[in-house]
N, C-alpha and C positions, 0 to 999 in steps of 0.2 A: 626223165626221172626213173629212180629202178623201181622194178616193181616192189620190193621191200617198203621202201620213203614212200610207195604212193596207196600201199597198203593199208599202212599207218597214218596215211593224213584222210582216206576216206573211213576208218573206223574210226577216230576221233570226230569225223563231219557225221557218220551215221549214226550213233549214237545221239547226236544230241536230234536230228530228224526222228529217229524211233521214238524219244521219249514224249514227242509232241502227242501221240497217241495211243500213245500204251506203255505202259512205264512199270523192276525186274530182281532178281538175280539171290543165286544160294548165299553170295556173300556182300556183304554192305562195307561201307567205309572204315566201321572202327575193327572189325573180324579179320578185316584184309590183312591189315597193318598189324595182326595178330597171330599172324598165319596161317587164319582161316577158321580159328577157335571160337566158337561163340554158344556149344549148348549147355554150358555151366557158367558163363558170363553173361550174355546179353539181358537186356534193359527192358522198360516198358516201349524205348524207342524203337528198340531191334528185334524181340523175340520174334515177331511176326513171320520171320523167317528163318529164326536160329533155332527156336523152341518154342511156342508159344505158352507152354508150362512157365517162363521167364518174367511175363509180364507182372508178378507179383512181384519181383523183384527190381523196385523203384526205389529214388530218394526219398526219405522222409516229407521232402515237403514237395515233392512234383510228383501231382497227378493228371498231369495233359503234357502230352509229347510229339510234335509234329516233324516229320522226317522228310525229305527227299535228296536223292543222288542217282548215279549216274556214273558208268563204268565199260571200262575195254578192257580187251584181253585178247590176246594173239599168242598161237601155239605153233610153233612151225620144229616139231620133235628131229626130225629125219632131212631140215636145213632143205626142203621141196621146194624153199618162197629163192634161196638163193642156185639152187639147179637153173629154176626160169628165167633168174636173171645172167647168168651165164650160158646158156642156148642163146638168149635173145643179143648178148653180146656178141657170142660168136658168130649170130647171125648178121650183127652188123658188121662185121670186121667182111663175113663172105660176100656180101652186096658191094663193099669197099672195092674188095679187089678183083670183083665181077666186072665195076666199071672202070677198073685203073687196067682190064688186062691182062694182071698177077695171077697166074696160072696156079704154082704153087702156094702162093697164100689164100686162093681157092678153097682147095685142096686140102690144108690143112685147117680151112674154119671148119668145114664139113667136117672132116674128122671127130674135130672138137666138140660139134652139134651134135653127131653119132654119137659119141662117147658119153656125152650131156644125158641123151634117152636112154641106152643102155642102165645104168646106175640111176633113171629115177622110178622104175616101175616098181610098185608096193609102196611107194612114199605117200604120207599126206600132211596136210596140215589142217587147221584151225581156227576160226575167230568168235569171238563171242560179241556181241552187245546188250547193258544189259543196264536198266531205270529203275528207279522203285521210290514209292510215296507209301507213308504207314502213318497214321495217326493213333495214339494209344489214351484210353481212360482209363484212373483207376478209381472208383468206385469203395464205399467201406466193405465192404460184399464181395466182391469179384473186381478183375479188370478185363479188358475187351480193349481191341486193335480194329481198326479197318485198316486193309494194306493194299496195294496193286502193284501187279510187276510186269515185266516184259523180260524174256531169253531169245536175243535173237542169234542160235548158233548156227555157223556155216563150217563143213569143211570141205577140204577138195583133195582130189587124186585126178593124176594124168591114165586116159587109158588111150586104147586105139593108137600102139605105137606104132614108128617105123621099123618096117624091117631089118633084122641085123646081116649085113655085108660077109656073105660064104659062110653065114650058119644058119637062116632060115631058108626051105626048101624055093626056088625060083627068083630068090630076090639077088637079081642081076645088078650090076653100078649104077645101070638109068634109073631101075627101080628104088634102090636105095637111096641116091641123089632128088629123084622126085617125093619122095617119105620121109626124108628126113629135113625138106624144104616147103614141105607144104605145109595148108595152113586149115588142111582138112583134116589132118593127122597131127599125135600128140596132142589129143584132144584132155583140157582139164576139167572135170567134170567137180561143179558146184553141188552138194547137197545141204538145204538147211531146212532150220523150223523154227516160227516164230511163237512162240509159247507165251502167254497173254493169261495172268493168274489175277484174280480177286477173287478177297480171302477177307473172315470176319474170325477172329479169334479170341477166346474166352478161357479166363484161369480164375484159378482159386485157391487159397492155402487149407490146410488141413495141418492139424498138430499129430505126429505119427512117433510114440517114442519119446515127448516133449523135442522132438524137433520137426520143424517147418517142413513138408510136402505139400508141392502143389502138381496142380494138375492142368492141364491147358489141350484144349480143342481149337482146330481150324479146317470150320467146313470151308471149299473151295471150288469157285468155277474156273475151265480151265479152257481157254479158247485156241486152237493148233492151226495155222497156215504149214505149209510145207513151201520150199524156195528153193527151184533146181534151174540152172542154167548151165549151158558147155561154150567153152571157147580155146581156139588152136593157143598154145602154149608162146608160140610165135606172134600172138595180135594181143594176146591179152595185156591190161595196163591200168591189174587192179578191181577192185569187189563192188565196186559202186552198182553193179546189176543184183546186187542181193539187193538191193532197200527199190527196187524195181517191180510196178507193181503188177508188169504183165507175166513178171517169172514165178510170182506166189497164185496159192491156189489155196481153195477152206478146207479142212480135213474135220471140221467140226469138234464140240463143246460134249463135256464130260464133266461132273463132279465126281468130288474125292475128298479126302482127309486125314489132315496129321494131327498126331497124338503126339503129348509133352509131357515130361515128366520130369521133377528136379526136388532133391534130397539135399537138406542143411544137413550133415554129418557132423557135424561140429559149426561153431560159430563164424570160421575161415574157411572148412573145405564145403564144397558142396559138389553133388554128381548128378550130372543130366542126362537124361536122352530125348531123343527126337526121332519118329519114326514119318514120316514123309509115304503119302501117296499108297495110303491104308487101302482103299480102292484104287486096283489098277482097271489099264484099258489099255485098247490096242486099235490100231488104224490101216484099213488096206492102202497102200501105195502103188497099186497096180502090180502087184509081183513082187513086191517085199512088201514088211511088218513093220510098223513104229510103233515101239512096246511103251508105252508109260507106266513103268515099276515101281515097285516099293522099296525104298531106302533107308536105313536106319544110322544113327551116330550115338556113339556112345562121347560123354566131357564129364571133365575130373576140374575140377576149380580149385584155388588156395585165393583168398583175397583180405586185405584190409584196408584200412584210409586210402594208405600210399601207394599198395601193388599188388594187381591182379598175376596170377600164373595161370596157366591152364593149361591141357592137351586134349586134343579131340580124335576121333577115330570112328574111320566107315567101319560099320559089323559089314557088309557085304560089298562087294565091287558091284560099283554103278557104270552099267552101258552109256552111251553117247545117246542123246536123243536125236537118231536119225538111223534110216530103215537100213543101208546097206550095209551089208554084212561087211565089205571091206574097210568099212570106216573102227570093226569093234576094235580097235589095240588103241582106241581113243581112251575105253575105259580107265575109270579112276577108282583109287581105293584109298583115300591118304589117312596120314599120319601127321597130325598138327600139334605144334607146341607153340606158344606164345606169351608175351608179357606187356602189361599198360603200368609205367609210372606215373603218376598221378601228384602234380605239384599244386597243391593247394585250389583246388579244383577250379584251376584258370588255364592247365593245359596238361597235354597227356601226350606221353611219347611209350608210342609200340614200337614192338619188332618181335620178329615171330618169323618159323619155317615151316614148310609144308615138304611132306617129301609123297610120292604114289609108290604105293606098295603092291598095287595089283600084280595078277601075273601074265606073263604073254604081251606086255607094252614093249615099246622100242626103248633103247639105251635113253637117247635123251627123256623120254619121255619120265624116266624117274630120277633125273637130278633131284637135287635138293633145291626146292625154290624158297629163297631169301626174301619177308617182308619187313616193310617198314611205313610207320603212321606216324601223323601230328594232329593232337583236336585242338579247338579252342572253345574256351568260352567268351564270345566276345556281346555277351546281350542275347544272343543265336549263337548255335554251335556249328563249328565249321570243322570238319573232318578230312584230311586226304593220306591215301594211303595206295604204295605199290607195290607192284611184286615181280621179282627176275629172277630167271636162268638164261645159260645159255643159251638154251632152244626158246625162251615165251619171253611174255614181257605185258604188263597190266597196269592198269590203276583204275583209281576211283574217286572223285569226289560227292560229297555229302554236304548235306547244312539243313538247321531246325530249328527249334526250339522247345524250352520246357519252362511248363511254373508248377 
């Protein structure tokens, strides 16, 4: 199987293993399919993670909201996941004609596998896994969430290459042929962290103006594994060693908290923010840092019966949650626009773009990624929603209830 297909069939199995004990994620099912918009829309169901200033913002008649979902997402910007399956192809083709004899088709896998290492050094890739459970009250007074999530991000780069043939200093044909066939070199180097949040959140409306401001708090415990594993580029066959428990280690618990904030400017617009991780903290990793920063988003809403709009936006680029420096062109900065039509509130069809604005990302890394959602109400709400470019590729399902 290529390492791509088998990529994707162990982030869809590890996911649902993560959520058995720890359950995630910046984005939920209906935000996804929105293209990630949710601090001027989100519900009593979802503020918990959009804004928690949101939670005032429920149906007339549902004041209890229960949520769970469950989501992947794979980012391979710089095409790293399809380099390893062409080395390892080439490398089949060279064992081929190792035992047929074929001198020149030898010869030329090597090549091939040379050429594979040259063009992959600086690449990386991506995965996330990512669960989340929220239950919401609203109260005459106030509303309040209980939530829990899980982030389990990984990314990787190849380092420790072969030498290159008549341009690094001593590396003669044996050398190069043995470096660019071994299985001690081209080493891919996993780094991740599992990030483990429970979070009680609390809002309120205030009349500012004769129009509706509220205000929403989310104190937060914040639990960090870190998850490093290496393997030759040549053996590896896929990520299943992240969800491995001899490769994580405790990096320990912190609190923190986000601040919400969201403005009716009229009866259809309203504007949110959401400042995320008011208390930051940091972590020794033996020789590098893992910073857990503070991030903010500004959203601009238009809504009625039928149809919400919104755009959302990072005020600052947000780093990757993981220590090595080579991993930062992971950061993100986006730019989200989206839309839910809304048929007679028995189902809802999103779509919505994200595009990353940061600066110093790779090419692919700022395509325009395209979403799209379906909810229903069938008794329970059932949500799925995905999202593509060239280089990633995600989804998410959800399901709840409200009265």
């Amino acid at each position: 199987m290529k390492l791509k297909n088998k990529i994707l069939s162990i982030v869809a199995l590890s996911v649902l293993t993560q959520v058995a004990y720890a359950v995630p994620f910046t984005f939920e099912g209906r935000s996804l399919g929105m293209g990630g918009v949710a601090t001027a829309t989100a519900d009593l169901a979802t503020a918990a993670w959009a804004n928690p200033a949101m939670l005032t913002n429920q149906r007339p008649d549902d004041d209890f909201s229960l949520l769970i979902g469950i989501g992947a997402f794979l980012r391979d910007n710089d095409d790293l996941i399809t380099d390893i399956d062409d080395y390892q192809a080439a490398d089949e083709r060279r064992q081929t004609a190792t035992n047929s004899g074929d001198v020149d088709g030898e010869r030329v896998a090597l090549l091939e596998m040379a050429e594979v290492i040259n063009r992959i050094e600086g690449k990386d890739m991506a995965v996330d896994f990512s669960g989340l459970a929220a239950m919401g009250i609203a109260f005459d007074s106030f509303s309040m969430a209980i939530s829990i999530r899980a982030d389990a991000i990984g990314a990787g780069t190849v380092t420790d290459l072969a030498c290159e043939l008549n341009v690094d200093p001593g590396c003669d044909l044996v050398q190069f042929e043995q470096e660019v066939t071994s299985d001690t070199k081209n080493i891919l180097n996993i780094e991740g962290v599992l990030a483990t949040e429970f979070g009680v959140s609390f809002a309120k409306a205030f009349q500012l103006a004769d129009r509706k401001l509220s205000v929403g708090i989310k104190p937060k415990l914040v639990d960090l594994q870190a998850i490093t594993f290496r393997e030759s580029i040549k053996t590896v066959d896929g990520l299943d060693s992240l969800t491995d428990q001899n490769n994580k280690s405790d990096l320990g618990t912190f609190t923190t908290i986000d601040l919400g904030l969201a403005y009716d400017v009229t009866e259809s617009f309203r504007l949110g923010l959401n400042i995320r991780n008011l208390l930051t903290d940091e972590f020794d990793l033996g020789g590098t840092v893992l910073n857990f920063d503070t991030e903010a988003r500004l959203g601009l809403a238009y809504h009625n019966r039928l149809v919400t709009v919104a755009v959302d936006y990072d005020l600052i680029e947000n780093k990757p949650l993981l220590a090595n420096p080579v991993f930062d062109d992971l950061k993100t900065q986006y730019l989200a626009v989206g839309a839910e039509f809304n048929a007679f509130d028995f189902m809802q069809l999103r779509v919505g773009a994200r595009k990353n604005v940061a600066s110093g990302v790779p090419d692919g890394a700022k395509d325009t990624a395209i979403t799209a959602g379906i909810g229903f109400w069938l008794g329970f709400n059932l949500d799925i929603a995905a999202i593509y470019t060239d280089n990633s590729v995600g989804a998410f399902l959800q399901t709840g209830f409200r009265f």
